[in-house]
Structures are given as structure tokens and as C-alpha cells.
C-alpha positions in Angstrom: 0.0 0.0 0.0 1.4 3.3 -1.2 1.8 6.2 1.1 -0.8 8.1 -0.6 -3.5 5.3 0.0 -2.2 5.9 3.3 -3.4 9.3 4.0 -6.5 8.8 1.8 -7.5 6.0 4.5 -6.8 8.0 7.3 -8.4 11.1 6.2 -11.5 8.0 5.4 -11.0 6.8 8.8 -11.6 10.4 10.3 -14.5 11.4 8.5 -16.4 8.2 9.6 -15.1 8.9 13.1 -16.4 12.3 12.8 -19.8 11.7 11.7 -20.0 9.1 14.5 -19.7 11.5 17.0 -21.6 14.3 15.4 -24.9 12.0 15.3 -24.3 10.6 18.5 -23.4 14.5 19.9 -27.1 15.5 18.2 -29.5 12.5 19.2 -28.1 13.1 22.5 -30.4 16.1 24.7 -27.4 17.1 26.6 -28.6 20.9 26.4 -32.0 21.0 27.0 -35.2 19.0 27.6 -37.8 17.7 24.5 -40.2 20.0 26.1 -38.3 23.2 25.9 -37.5 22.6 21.9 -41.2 23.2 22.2 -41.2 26.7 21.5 -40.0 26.0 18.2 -43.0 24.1 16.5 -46.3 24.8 15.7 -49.0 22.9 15.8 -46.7 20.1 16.6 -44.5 20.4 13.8 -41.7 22.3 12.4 -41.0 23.9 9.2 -37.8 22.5 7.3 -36.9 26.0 7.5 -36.8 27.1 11.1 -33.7 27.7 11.6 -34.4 30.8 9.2 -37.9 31.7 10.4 -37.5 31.2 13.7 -39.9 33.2 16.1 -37.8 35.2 19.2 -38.7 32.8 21.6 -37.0 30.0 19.5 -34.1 32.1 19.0 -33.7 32.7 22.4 -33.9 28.7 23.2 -31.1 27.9 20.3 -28.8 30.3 22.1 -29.3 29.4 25.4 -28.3 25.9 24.4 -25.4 27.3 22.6 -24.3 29.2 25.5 -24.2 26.1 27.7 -22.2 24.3 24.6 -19.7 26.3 24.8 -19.3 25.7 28.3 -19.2 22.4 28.6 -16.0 21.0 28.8 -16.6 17.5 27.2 -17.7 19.3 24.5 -14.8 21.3 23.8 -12.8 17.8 24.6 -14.7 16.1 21.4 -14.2 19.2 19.5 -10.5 19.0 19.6 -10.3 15.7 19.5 -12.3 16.0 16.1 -9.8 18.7 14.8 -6.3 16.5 16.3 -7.8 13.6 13.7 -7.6 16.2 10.8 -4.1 17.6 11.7 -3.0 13.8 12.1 -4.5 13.0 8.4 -2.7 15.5 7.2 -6.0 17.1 5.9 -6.4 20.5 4.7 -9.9 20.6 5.1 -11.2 23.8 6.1 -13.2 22.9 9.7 -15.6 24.3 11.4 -14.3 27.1 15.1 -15.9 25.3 17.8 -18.9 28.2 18.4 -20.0 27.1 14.9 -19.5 23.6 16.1 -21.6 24.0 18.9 -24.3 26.3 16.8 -24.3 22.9 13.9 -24.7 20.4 16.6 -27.6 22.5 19.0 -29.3 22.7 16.1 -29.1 19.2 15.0 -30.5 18.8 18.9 -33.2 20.9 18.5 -34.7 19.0 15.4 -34.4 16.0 17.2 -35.6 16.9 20.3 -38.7 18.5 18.3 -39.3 15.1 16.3 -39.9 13.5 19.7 -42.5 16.2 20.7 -44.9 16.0 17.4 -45.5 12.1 18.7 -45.9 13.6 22.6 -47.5 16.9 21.3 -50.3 14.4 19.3 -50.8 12.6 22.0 -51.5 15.2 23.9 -54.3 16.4 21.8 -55.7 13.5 21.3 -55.7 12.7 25.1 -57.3 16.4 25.7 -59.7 16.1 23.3 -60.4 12.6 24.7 -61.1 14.2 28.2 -63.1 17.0 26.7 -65.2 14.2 25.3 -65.5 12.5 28.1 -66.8 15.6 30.3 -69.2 16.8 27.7 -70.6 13.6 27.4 -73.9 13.1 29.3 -76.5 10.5 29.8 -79.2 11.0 26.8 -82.9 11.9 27.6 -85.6 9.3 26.6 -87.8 10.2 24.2 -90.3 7.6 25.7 -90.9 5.6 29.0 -92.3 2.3 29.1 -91.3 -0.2 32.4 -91.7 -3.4 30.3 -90.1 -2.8 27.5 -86.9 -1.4 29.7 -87.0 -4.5 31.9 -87.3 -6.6 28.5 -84.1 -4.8 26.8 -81.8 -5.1 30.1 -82.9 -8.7 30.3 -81.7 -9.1 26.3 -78.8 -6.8 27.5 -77.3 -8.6 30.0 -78.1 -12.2 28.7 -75.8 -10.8 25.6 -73.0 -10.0 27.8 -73.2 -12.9 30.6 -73.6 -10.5 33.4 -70.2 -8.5 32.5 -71.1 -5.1 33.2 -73.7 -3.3 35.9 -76.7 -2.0 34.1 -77.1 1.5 35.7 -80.0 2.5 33.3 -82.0 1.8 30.4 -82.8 4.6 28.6 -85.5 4.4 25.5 -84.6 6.1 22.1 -87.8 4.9 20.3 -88.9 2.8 17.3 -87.2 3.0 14.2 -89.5 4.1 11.6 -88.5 1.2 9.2 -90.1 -2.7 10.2 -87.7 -5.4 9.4 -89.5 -7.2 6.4 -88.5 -10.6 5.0 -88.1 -11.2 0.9 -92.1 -10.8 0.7 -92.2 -7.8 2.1 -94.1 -9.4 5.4 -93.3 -7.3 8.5 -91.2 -9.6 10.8 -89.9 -7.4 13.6 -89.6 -3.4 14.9 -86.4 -2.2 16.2 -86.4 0.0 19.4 -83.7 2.3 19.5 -81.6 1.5 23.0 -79.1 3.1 25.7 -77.5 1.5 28.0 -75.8 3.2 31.0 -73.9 0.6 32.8 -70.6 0.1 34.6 -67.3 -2.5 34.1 -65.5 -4.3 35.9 -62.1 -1.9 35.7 -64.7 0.8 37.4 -64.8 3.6 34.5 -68.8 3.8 32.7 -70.3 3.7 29.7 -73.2 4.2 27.2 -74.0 1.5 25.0 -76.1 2.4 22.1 -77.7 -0.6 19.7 -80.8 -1.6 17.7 -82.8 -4.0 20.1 -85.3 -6.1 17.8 -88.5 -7.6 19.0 -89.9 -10.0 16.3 -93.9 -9.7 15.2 -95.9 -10.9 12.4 -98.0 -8.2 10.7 -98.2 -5.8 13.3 -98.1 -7.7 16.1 -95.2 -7.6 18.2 -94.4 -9.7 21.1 -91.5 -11.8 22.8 -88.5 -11.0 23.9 -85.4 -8.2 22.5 -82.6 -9.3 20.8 -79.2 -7.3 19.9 -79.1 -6.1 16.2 -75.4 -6.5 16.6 -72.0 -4.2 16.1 -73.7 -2.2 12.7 -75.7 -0.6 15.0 -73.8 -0.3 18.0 -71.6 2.0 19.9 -69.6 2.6 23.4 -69.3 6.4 24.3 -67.4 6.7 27.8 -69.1 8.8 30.5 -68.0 10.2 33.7 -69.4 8.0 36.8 -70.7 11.0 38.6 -73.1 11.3 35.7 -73.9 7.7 35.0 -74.5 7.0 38.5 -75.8 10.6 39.1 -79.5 10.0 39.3 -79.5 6.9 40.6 -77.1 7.9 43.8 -79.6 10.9 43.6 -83.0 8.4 44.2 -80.8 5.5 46.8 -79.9 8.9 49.2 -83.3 9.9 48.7 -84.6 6.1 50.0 -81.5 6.6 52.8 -83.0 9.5 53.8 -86.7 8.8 54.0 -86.0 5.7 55.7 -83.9 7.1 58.0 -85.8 7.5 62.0 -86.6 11.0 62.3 -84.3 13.1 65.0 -86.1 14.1 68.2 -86.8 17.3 68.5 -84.8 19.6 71.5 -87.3 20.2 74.5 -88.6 24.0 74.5 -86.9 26.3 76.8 -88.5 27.2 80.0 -89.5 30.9 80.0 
């Protein structure tokens, strides 16, 4: 190997060596937290241009970092340890001072650090928009009452699920306007329109919405409710003070009433 393949090598060597530590220096959030790199996305991104069109406050946060860079003495080890690997290739490569060192690698930081907040910021949104949700959501108002065909749905309800969750309430949506008909267009079956309010087992509540069918011939209906099925179903989370809001409301109510009445104090003496 000639001398000259030598010092190509070396210079090959160097390069790799120097890349290395560059990545590993900018994955790395030695200079700040993912939280702080923050103030320079929006909407939980960042334009590829940022470092450009950077608002004050990211400015700021770049040259705090840079600040505390140049300080740090590990930093200013790597960084001439970086520039001893050029002088021993021989290399006339141009390099970089180490305050633009320090600017190149907080910046390389920054976008890194502010990768890793678009998945937190996202789920953060998503997790807010989740509670929002859940504390808007409230238990629906029946647009009819009727104490069999309640009892007749829970019963189809809970024979579905085996028992699995605590029906708090059945609440009536009403008929669907539309009979079920077979392939001669006989009338077969009505479907009721269904809430359930009930409780699982890990404690959190829930409404259950689904088509409950009752089977008829003609117009006459009869027999028991069966479960249309997951087309027509959905599970909407709701807060347990709401769920169990009326209910509590009635049993403190029955508590109450039931409850011996206190004696009243004698009257003073005049």
C-alpha cells in the first residue's frame, strides 16, 4: 500500500469517526429538555426551514443551548479531538471554530428533540380532546318511558354479555321508523332504539347504544329483545358522577326517608 493510499485512508477513517460522533453528539439532549425545543414548533410540527424563520422565543432557546455548549468542557474535549484527527490525516480541510461547532450540533438537537415532541404533542391532543369528550358527554334523555319494554331490553342486554357489566340505566330512544321485512315484504320485527348506562368491571362507565329487535308478524309484536349487533352499536365513555348521578340521587333519597326522624330539642322554659 502506497503512502498516498495511506493518507487517503486516514483522512476515510476520520471522516467516519467524525460523523459518528456528530450524530451521537445531536440525538443526544445534553442541552435541553424535549419540552423546551417546544417553542419552536407549531401545531406540533416544524417547518424545514426554522432555523431561518425562527420566532424570538425559539431564537432565544437555540442560544441558550449554545451558550451552555460552549461551556461544557466534554464538548470542547470532542471538539479538539475532532480537529487532532484532521491535523494527524494530514488534511487541509477547512473545519468548522468550535462556536459554529456548537451552533451545527444544537441545532441538529433541536430537530431531534422537536421530532420527539410531534408524537408527545399528538398525543396530547388526542388525550385532551379525549377528556373534553369524556366531560361533555352526558347521559341521553328518553324520548319515551315504558317499564316493560326497559326490563325486557336489560334482560336481552345482560343475557348478551353474561352479566359482564352493571346496568345502571335503560334509557329508550324509540322505534325506528323502518319494520324489518323478510323477501315478501311481510313485517317480521320493529327495532327499538336503546341506551344502556352501565358500569365495568375496571370501574370507568359507559353508554351503550344498539338496535334492540322484538320479532312480530304483521303488526303484532311480542317476545322477547334481541341485539341487532355491532352495525348498529356504539360505546361512548361517561363520567361515573353522571352515570350514576341520578341513581345515587334516588338511593340517598330512600336513605333519607328511611332514616328515623331526629327528636326534637325540648322547649326552653320561659
Amino acid at each position: 500500500m502506497t503512502t498516498s493510499t495511506l493518507t487517503s485512508a486516514s483522512i476515510l477513517a476520520a471522516l467516519v469517526a467524525v460523523t459518528t460522533t456528530t450524530t451521537a453528539r445531536a440525538d443526544e439532549p445534553k442541552y435541553g429538555t424535549v419540552e423546551q425545543a417546544a417553542v419552536c414548533t407549531k401545531d406540533c410540527d416544524y417547518y424545514s426551514n426554522w432555523r431561518e424563520t425562527a420566532t424570538p422565543e425559539c431564537k432565544a432557546e437555540v442560544d441558550r443551548r449554545t451558550k451552555a455548549c460552549l461551556s461544557d468542557p466534554n464538548a470542547k474535549k470532542s471538539y479538539d479531538a475532532w480537529v487532532k484527527s484532521y491535523k494527524d490525516a494530514k488534511s487541509d480541510a477547512k473545519l468548522q471554530s468550535f462556536a459554529d461547532s456548537c451552533d451545527n450540533d444544537v441545532k441538529m438537537e433541536m430537530e431531534s428533540a422537536m421530532n420527539r415532541w410531534e408524537d408527545i404533542c399528538k398525543k396530547k391532543k388526542e388525550d385532551d380532546a379525549a377528556k373534553a369528550k369524556l366531560e361533555s358527554t352526558e347521559v341521553p334523555k328518553a324520548s319515551m318511558h315504558d317499564a316493560k319494554i326497559e326490563a325486557a331490553i336489560k334482560k336481552a342486554w345482560e343475557d348478551d354479555t353474561h352479566g359482564e357489566y352493571k346496568t345502571l340505566k335503560v334509557v329508550l330512544g324509540g322505534w325506528d321508523d323502518d319494520y324489518e321485512k323478510d323477501a315478501f315484504g311481510q313485517i317480521t320485527g320493529r327495532d327499538m332504539l336503546a341506551t344502556i348506562v352501565n358500569k365495568r368491571a375496571d370501574g370507568s362507565c359507559w353508554l351503550h347504544e344498539e338496535l334492540f329487535l322484538q320479532h312480530g308478524h304483521g303488526m303484532k309484536f311480542s317476545g322477547p329483545f334481541e341485539l341487532r349487533g355491532a352495525g348498529s352499536a356504539s360505546d361512548t365513555e361517561i363520567l361515573c358522577s353522571k352515570a350514576e348521578g341520578k341513581a345515587g340521587d334516588a338511593k340517598a333519597a330512600e336513605a333519607k326517608a328511611a332514616a328515623p326522624a331526629k327528636a326534637k330539642a325540648p322547649a326552653k322554659k320561659k
